[in-house]
N, C-alpha and C positions, 0 to 999 in steps of 0.2 A: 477515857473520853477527852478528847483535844478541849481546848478551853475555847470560848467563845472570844474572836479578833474583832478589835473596832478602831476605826479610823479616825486622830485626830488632825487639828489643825495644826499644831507643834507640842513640840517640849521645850519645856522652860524651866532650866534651874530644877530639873526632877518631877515638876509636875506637870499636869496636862488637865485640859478640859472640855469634856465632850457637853454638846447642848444641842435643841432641835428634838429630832424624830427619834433618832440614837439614845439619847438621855429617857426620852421618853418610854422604850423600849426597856431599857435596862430595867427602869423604876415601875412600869406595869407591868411587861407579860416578865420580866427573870426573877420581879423580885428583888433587885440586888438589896443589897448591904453592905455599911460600914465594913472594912477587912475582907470583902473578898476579893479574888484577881482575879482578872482577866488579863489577854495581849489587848496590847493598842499599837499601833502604828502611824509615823508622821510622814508616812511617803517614801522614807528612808532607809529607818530604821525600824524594830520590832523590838517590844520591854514588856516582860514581866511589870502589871500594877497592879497594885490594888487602889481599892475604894478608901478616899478620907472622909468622904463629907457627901453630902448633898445643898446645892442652894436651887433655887428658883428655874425651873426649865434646866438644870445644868447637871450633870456630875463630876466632881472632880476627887483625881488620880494623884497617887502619889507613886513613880519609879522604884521596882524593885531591884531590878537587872534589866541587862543589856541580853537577848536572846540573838542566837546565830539565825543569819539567814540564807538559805540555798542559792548557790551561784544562779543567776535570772540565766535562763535558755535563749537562745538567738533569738534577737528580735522579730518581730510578727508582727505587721500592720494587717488590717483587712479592708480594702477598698470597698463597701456593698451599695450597690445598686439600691438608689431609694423605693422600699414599695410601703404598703399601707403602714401608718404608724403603729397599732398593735402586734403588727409581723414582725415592725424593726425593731420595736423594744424587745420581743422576744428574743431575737437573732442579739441584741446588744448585752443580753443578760447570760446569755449561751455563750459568745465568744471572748466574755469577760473572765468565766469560767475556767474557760477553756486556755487562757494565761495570755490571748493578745496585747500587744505595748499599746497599739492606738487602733480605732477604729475611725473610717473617713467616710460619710454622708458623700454616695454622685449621684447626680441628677445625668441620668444618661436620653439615650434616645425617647425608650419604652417602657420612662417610669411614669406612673400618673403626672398628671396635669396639674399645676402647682404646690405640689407636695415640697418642691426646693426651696418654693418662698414659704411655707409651712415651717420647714426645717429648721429654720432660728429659733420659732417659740416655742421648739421641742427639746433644744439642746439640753436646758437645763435638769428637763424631765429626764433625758437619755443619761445626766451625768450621776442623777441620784438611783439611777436603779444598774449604772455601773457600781456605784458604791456601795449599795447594798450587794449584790453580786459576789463584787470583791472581797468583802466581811465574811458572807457565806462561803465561798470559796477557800478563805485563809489564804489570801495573796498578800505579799509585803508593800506593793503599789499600785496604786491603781492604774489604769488603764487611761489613756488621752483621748476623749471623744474633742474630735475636730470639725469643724464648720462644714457645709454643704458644700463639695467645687461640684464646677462643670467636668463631665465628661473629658475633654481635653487639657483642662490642669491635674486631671489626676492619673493622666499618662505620662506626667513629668515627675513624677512623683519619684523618686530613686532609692534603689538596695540592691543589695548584691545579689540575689534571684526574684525573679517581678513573674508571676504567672497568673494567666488570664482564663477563668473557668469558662468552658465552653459547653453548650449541648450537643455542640454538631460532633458526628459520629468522626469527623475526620481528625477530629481535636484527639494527639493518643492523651491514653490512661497516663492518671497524676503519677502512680507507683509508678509507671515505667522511666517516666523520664527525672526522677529523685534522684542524685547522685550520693554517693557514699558519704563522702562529706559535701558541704556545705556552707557558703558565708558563716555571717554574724548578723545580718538582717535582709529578713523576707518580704516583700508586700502578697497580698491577693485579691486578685480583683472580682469579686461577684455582680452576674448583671441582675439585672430588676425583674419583673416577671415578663415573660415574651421575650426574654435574654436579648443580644447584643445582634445590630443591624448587622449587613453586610460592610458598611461603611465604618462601622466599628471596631471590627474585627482588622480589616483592613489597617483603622490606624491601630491599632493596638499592635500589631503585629511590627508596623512600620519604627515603632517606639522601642523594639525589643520588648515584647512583650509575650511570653511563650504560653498558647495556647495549650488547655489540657483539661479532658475530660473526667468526670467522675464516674461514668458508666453510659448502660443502657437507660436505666431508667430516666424517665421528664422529671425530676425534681423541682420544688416549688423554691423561689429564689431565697429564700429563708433559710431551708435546709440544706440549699445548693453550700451555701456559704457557710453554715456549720460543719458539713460535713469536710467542706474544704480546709476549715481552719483545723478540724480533728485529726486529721491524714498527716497535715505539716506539723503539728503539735505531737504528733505518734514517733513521724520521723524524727522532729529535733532530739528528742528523748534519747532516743534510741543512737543516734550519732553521739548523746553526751556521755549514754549509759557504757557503749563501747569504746570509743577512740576512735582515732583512724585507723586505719586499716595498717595490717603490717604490711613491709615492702615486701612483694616479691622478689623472689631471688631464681635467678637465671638458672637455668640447668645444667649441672656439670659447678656450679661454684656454693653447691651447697656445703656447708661448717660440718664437720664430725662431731657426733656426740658428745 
């Protein structure tokens, strides 16, 4: 059984110290004790520690080792369309999961009605149930939840492929238009529920922005955007798991056995 990952603020000189909700956690529902290890992580790095002590709201770690960490996959932002905040922490804890580098709060056409000026006094809330997430998940970093833009600052937003989740049937399928390989960072844009105007669509397109569907079904903007992060997270894998593609070779200048 994998050992239980928690996030600290740094390492210093070997040791580290977690406090708050974290500490809390450890000392009522695990249990902990004196000597035993857990992973910790500073954002950076990932170590082998164990438990020296306990003080006040705190516990502190003493470095056992330095543990290897998996090369990170192409970068993944997800642009999502703001809708009700219990749907967005949802979607925020899902595509944490799910290995994105940041996720971006828009305020588009046809998200509720001040929900954008909502969105600052939620950030905080959005960052600690990334970091719970992140723990659960065994990620070596967390995830960048980033401020609310407008609609039209978050088509300036740039990576090496930018695709824009559409319902309309004329938008092709995401698999179709995936290429073999691929950058090094992706954005995705999800719109809010009652998806993206005509005028939307338009600038989006006008931004480079490649329109593409997830099917027939009307999915609810939540899962619009899960499922879209899941598709691009299948793909990176899979680009990382095989390589590039060998070259073809011309007919007639094929090598002998």
């Amino acid at each position: 059984m994998a050992r239980r990952r928690f996030f600290v603020d740094e390492v210093r000189g070997g040791e580290a110290v977690i406090s708050g909700d974290a500490a809390g956690h450890l000392r009522r529902v695990l249990r902990a004790e004196a000597g035993q290890q857990y992973e910790i992580s500073d954002n950076q790095s990932v170590y082998l520690a164990e438990i020296e002590g306990f003080r006040k709201g705190a516990v502190l770690f003493r470095v056992r080792e330095k543990l290897p960490v998996e090369p990170p996959l192409p970068r993944l932002t997800l642009l999502a369309g703001l809708v009700k905040f219990d749907r967005f922490e949802w979607m925020v804890e899902k595509a944490t999961e799910l290995g994105v580098e940041a996720i971006v709060p828009v305020a588009a056409a046809r998200s509720e009605h001040g929900l954008d000026r909502a969105a600052a006094k939620r950030l905080e809330r959005w960052r600690r149930i990334a970091l719970e997430s992140s723990q659960q998940a065994r990620r070596a970093r967390l995830p960048e939840i980033r401020e609310c833009v407008a609609f039209a600052e978050a088509l300036t937003i740039s990576a090496g492929s930018r695709w824009m989740l559409d319902e309309d049937r004329d938008a092709p399928a995401i698999l179709s238009v995936l290429p073999e390989q691929g950058p090094d960072d992706h954005c995705l844009l999800a719109g809010p529920e009652g998806g993206w105007t005509e005028q939307e669509r338009g600038e989006g397109s006008a931004h480079g922005w490649v329109r593409v569907s997830l099917g027939r079904q009307v999915l609810r903007a939540e899962t619009a955007a899960i499922a879209g992060v899941a598709v691009l997270a299948a793909w990176q894998d899979r680009v990382k798991q095989e390589g590039p593609p060998l070259p073809r070779v011309a007919e007639g200048h094929r090598s002998s056995p």
